[in-house]
Structure formats: C-alpha cells, structure tokens
mmCIF file of the C-alpha atoms, coordinates in Angstrom:
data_MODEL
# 
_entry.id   MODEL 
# 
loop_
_atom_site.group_PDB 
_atom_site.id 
_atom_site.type_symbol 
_atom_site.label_atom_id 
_atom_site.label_alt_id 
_atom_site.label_comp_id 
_atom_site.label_asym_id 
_atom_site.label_entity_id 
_atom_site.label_seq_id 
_atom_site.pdbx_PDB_ins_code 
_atom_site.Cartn_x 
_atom_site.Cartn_y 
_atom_site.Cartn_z 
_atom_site.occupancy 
_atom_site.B_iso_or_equiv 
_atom_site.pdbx_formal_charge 
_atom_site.auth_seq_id 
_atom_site.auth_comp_id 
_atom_site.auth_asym_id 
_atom_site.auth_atom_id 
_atom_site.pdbx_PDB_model_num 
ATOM 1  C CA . UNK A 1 1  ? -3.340  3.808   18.308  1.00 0.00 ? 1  UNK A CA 1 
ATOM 2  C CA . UNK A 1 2  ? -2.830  6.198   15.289  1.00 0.00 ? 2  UNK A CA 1 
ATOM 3  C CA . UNK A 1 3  ? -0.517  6.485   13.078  1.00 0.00 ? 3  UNK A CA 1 
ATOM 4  C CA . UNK A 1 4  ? 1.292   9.974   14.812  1.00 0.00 ? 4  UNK A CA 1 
ATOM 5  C CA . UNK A 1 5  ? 0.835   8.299   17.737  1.00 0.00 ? 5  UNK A CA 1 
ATOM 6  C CA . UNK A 1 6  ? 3.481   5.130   16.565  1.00 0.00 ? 6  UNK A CA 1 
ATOM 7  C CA . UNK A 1 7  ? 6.351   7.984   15.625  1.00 0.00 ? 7  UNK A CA 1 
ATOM 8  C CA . UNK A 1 8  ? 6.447   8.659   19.295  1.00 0.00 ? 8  UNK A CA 1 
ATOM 9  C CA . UNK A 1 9  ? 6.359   5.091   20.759  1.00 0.00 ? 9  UNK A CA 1 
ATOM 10 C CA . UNK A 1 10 ? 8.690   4.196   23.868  1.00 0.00 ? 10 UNK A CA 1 
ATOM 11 C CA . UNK A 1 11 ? 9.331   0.772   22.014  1.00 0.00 ? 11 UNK A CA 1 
ATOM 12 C CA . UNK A 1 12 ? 11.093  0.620   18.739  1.00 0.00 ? 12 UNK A CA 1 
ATOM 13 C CA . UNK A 1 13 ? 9.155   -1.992  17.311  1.00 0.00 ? 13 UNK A CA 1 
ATOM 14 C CA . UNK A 1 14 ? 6.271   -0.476  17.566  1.00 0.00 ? 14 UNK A CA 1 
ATOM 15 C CA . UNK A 1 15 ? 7.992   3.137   16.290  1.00 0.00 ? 15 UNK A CA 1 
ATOM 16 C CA . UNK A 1 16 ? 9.074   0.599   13.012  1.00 0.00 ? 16 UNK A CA 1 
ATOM 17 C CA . UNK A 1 17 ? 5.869   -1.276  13.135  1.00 0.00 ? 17 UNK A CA 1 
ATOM 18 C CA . UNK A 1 18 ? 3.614   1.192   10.581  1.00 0.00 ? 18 UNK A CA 1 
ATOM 19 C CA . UNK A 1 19 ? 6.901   1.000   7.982   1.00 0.00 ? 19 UNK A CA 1 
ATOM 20 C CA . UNK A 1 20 ? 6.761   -3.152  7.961   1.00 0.00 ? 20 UNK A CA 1 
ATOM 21 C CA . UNK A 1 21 ? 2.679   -3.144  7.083   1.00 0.00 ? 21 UNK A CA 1 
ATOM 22 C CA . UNK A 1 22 ? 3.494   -0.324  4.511   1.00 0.00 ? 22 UNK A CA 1 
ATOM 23 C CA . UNK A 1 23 ? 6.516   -3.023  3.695   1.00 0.00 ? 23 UNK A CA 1 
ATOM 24 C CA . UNK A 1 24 ? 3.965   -6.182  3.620   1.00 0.00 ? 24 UNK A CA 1 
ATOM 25 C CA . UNK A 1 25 ? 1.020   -4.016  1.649   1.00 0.00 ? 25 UNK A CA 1 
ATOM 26 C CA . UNK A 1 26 ? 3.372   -3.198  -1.032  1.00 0.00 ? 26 UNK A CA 1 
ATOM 27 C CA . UNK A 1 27 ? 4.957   -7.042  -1.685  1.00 0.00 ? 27 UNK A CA 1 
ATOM 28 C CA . UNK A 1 28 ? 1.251   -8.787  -1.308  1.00 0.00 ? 28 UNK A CA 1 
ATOM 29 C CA . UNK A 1 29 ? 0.795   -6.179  -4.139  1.00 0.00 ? 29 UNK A CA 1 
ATOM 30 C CA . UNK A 1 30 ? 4.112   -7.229  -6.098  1.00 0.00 ? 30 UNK A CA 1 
ATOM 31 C CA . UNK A 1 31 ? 3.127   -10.894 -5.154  1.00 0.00 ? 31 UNK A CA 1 
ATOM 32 C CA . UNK A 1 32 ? -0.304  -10.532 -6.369  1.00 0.00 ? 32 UNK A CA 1 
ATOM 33 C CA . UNK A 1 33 ? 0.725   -8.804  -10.022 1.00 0.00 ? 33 UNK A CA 1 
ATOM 34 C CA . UNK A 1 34 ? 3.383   -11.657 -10.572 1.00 0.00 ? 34 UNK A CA 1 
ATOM 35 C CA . UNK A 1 35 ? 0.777   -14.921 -10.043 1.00 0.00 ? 35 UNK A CA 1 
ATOM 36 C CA . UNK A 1 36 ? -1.788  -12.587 -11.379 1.00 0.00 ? 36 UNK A CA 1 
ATOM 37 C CA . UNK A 1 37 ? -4.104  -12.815 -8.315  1.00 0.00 ? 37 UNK A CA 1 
ATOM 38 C CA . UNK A 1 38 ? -6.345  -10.490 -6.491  1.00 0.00 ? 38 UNK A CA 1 
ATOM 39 C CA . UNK A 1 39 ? -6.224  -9.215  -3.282  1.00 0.00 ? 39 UNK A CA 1 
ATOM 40 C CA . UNK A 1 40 ? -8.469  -8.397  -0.348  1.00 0.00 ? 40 UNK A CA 1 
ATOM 41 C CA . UNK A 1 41 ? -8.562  -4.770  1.338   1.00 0.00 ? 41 UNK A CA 1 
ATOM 42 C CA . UNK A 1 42 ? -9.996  -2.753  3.275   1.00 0.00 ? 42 UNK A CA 1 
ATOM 43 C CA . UNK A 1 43 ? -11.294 0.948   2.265   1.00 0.00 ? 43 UNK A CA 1 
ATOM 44 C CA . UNK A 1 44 ? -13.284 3.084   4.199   1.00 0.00 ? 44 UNK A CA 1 
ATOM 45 C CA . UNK A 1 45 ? -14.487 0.198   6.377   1.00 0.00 ? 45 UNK A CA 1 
ATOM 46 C CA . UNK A 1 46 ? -15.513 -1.707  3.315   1.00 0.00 ? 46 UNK A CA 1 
ATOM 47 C CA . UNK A 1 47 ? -14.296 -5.013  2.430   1.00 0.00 ? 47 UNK A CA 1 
ATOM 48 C CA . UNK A 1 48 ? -12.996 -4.903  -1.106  1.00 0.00 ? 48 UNK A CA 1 
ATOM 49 C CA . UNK A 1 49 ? -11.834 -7.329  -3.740  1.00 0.00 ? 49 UNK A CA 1 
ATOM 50 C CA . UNK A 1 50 ? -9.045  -6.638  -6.115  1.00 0.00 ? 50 UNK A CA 1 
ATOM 51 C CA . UNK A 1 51 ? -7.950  -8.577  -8.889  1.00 0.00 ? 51 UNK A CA 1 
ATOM 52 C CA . UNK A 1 52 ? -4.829  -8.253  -10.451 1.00 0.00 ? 52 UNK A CA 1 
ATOM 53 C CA . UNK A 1 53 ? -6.212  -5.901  -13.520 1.00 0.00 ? 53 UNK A CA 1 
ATOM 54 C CA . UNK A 1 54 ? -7.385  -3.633  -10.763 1.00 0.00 ? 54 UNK A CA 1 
ATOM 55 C CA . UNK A 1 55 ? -4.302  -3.710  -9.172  1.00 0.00 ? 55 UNK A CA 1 
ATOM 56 C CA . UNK A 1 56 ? -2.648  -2.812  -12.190 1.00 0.00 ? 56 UNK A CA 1 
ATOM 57 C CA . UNK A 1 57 ? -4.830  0.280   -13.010 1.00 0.00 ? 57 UNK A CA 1 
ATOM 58 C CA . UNK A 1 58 ? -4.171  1.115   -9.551  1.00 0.00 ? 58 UNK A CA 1 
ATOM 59 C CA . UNK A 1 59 ? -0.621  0.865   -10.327 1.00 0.00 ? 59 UNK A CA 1 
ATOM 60 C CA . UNK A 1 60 ? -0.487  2.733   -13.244 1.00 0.00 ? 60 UNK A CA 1 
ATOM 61 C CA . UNK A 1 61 ? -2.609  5.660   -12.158 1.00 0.00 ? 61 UNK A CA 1 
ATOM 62 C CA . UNK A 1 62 ? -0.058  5.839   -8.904  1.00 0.00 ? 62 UNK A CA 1 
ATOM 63 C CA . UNK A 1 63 ? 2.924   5.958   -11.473 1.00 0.00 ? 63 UNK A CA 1 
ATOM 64 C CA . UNK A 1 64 ? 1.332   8.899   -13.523 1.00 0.00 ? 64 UNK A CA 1 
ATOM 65 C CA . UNK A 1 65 ? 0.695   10.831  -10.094 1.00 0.00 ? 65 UNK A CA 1 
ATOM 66 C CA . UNK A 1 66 ? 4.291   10.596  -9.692  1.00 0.00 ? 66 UNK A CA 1 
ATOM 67 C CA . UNK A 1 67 ? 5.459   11.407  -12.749 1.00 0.00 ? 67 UNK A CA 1 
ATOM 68 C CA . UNK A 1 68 ? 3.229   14.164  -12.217 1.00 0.00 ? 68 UNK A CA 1 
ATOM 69 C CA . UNK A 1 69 ? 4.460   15.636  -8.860  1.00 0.00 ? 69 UNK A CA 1 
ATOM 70 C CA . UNK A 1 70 ? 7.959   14.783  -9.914  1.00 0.00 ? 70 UNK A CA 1 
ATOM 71 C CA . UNK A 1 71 ? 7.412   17.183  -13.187 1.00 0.00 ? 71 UNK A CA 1 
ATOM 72 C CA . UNK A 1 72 ? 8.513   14.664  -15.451 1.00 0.00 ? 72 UNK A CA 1 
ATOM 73 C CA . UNK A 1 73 ? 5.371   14.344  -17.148 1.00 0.00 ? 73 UNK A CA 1 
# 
C-alpha cells in the first residue's frame, strides 16, 4: 500500500497508521541521541548504519533547512 493510498483507508487505524511510524522514527531518533547509540535504516533499499554523530549531523542539517524555509536564517 502507499502512502496516498493510507489517507483514504476505510479503517482508521490504518488512515493513523503512517503518522505512528513517522511518531516511532522520530523517538528511536530522540532515544538514540540521548544513550548516544546508532541506529539501523533503511535508504533506497540499502541497509544503513547510523551512529549517533551521524544522527546528529543529520539533525543539524534538518534544523538549518528549516530555518531556511522558515526565513529565519
């Protein structure tokens, strides 16, 4: 199923289900940063290895796009 697809879901938990992983993703994330751990993902079908540095670059770099689109910067 893709993600469009979900929005337009009979049942509700699967209409919600997309928002809890997005939910989950971002607290392993949180998790990860506070016992300064990595992570495991997937990109472009690839299994991938974070560590915590990464994931703060990663942060970072999402905060400055922000800023950016925000005009703050």
């Amino acid at each position: 199923m893709m993600p469009q697809d979900l929005h337009t879901a009979k049942d509700a938990d699967l209409r919600a289900s997309l928002q809890a992983l997005k939910r989950a993703t971002m607290l392993a994330r949180e998790i990860a940063l506070e016992t300064n751990t990595g992570i495991v993902v997937v990109r472009n079908n690839q299994i991938i290895r974070l560590s915590a540095q990464q994931l703060r670059r990663e942060r970072q770099k999402d905060n400055i796009a922000l800023d950016l689109f925000d005009g703050d910067a």
